[in-house]
C-alpha positions in Angstrom: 22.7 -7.3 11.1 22.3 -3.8 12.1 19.3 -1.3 13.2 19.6 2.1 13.2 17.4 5.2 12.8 18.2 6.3 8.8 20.2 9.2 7.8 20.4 11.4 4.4 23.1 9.2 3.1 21.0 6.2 2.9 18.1 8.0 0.8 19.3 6.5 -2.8 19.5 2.8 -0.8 16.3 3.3 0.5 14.1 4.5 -2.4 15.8 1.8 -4.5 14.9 -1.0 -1.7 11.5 0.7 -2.4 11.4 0.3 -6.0 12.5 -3.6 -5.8 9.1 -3.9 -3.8 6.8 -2.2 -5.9 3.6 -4.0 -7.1 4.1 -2.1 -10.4 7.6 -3.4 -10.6 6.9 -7.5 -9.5 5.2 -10.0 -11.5 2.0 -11.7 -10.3 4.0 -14.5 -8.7 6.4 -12.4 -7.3 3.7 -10.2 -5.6 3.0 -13.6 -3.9 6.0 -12.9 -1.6 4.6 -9.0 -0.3 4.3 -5.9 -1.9 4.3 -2.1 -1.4 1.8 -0.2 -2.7 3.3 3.0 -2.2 6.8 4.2 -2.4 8.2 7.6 -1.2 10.2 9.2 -3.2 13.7 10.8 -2.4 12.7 13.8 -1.5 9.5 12.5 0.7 12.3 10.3 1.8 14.4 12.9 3.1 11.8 15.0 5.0 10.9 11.9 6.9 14.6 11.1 7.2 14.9 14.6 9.1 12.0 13.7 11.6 14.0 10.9 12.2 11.0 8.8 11.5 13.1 6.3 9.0 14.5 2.8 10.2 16.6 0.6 8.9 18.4 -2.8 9.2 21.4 -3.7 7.2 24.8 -6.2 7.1 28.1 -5.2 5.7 26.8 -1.7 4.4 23.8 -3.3 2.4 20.2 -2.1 3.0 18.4 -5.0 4.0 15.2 -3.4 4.6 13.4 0.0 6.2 10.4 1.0 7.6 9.0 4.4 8.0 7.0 5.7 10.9 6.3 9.2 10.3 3.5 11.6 12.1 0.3 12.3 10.4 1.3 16.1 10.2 4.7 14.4 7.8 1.8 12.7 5.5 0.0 16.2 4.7 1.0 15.7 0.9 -0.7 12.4 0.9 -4.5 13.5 0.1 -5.0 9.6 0.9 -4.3 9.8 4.4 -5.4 13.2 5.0 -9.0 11.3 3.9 -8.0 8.6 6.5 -6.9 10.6 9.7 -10.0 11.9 9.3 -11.6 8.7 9.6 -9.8 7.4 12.9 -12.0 8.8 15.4 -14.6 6.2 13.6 -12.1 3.2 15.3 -13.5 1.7 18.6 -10.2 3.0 20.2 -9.0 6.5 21.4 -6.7 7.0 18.4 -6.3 10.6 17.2 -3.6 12.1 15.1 -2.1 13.4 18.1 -1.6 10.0 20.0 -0.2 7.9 17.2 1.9 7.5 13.9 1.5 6.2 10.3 3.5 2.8 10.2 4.7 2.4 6.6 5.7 1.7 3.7 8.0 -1.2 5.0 10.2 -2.7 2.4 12.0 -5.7 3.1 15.0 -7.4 0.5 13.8 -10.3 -0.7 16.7 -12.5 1.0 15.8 -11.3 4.1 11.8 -11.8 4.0 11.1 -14.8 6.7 14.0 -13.9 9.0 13.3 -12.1 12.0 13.6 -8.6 10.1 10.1 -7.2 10.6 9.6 -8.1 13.4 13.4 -6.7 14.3 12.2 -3.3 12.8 8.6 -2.9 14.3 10.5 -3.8 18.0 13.2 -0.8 17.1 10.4 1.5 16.1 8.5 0.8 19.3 11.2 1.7 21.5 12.0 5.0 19.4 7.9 6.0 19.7 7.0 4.9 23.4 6.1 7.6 25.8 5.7 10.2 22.8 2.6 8.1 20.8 0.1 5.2 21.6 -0.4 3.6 18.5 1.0 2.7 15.4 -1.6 2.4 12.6 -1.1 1.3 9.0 -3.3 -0.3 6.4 -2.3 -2.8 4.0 -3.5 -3.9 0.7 -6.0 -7.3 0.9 -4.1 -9.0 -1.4 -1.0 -8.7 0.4 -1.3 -11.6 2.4 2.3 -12.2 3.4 2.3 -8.7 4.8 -1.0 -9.0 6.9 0.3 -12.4 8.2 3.8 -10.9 9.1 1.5 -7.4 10.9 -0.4 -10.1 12.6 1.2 -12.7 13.8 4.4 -11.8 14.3 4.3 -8.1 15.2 1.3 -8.5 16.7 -0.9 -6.0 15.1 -4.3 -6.0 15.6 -6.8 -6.0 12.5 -9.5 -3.3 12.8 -11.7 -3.1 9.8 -11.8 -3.0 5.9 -10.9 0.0 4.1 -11.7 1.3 0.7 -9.3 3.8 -0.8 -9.3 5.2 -4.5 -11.5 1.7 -5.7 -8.6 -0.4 -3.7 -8.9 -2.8 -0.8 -7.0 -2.8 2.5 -7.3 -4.0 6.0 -6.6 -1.6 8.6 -4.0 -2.5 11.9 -3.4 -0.3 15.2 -0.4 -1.6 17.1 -0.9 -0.3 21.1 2.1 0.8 22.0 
């Protein structure tokens, strides 16, 4: 397996990674095994893609699974976390818009989920951010317990408080870089 910082040609990969994940497209049991509850689309793709704020790991030219880790100033067409960077200086922590990034939406093929592959990612990521941020923060839905336990415990992201957005539930994480 390979990890490397995304590039255009990998948009249609990507977004199609993204739409294997989607809660809209997984039954109930399925959504068992993680979720996203959010997918960019190819052209939000593409603009995060140029701020070179798109990983991804693959094997033998297959997309396995990506992550993006975009600035807050990338996420201005998202009225959702416009409303949340707005609430971060409410966290016990010195996180600002200027110190950290938006960790997410993280998309991983369902043959790869329990091997190493997150954890892989969020370790890549880390190394591209240090020095320029202090934080990665993300939020992820309550009933998405796979995810929180793979943020937790194995990327070792630290659970902050609950979060309401549009009449859904999440649990908010800050990563210290």
């Amino acid at each position: 397996m390979r990890l490397r910082v995304a590039n255009l040609g990998d948009v249609a990969a990507l977004h199609a990674l993204q739409q294997q994940c989607y809660i809209a497209n997984l039954s109930a049991e399925e959504q068992q095994d993680g979720f996203l509850y959010k997918v960019l689309d190819q052209q939000q793709l593409s603009q995060a893609i140029a701020e070179r704020s798109v990983v991804l790991a693959e094997r033998d030219g297959r997309v396995l699974a990506m992550a993006v880790f975009a600035s807050w100033s990338f996420w201005g067409f998202s009225t959702t976390l416009i409303d949340v960077a707005e609430q971060l200086p409410g966290l016990d922590l010195p996180l600002n818009c200027d110190n950290s990034v938006f960790w997410g939406p993280v998309a991983v093929c369902q043959s790869s989920r329990g091997s190493g592959v997150f954890t892989e990612l969020v370790d890549f990521a880390v190394a591209h951010l240090k020095g320029r941020y202090r934080y990665l923060y993300s939020y992820v839905h309550h009933r998405n317990h796979r995810s929180l336990a793979a943020h937790i415990n194995k990327a070792q992201f630290e659970l902050q408080r609950d979060l309401i957005l549009k009449g859904e539930h999440f649990r908010e994480l800050i990563l210290p870089l």
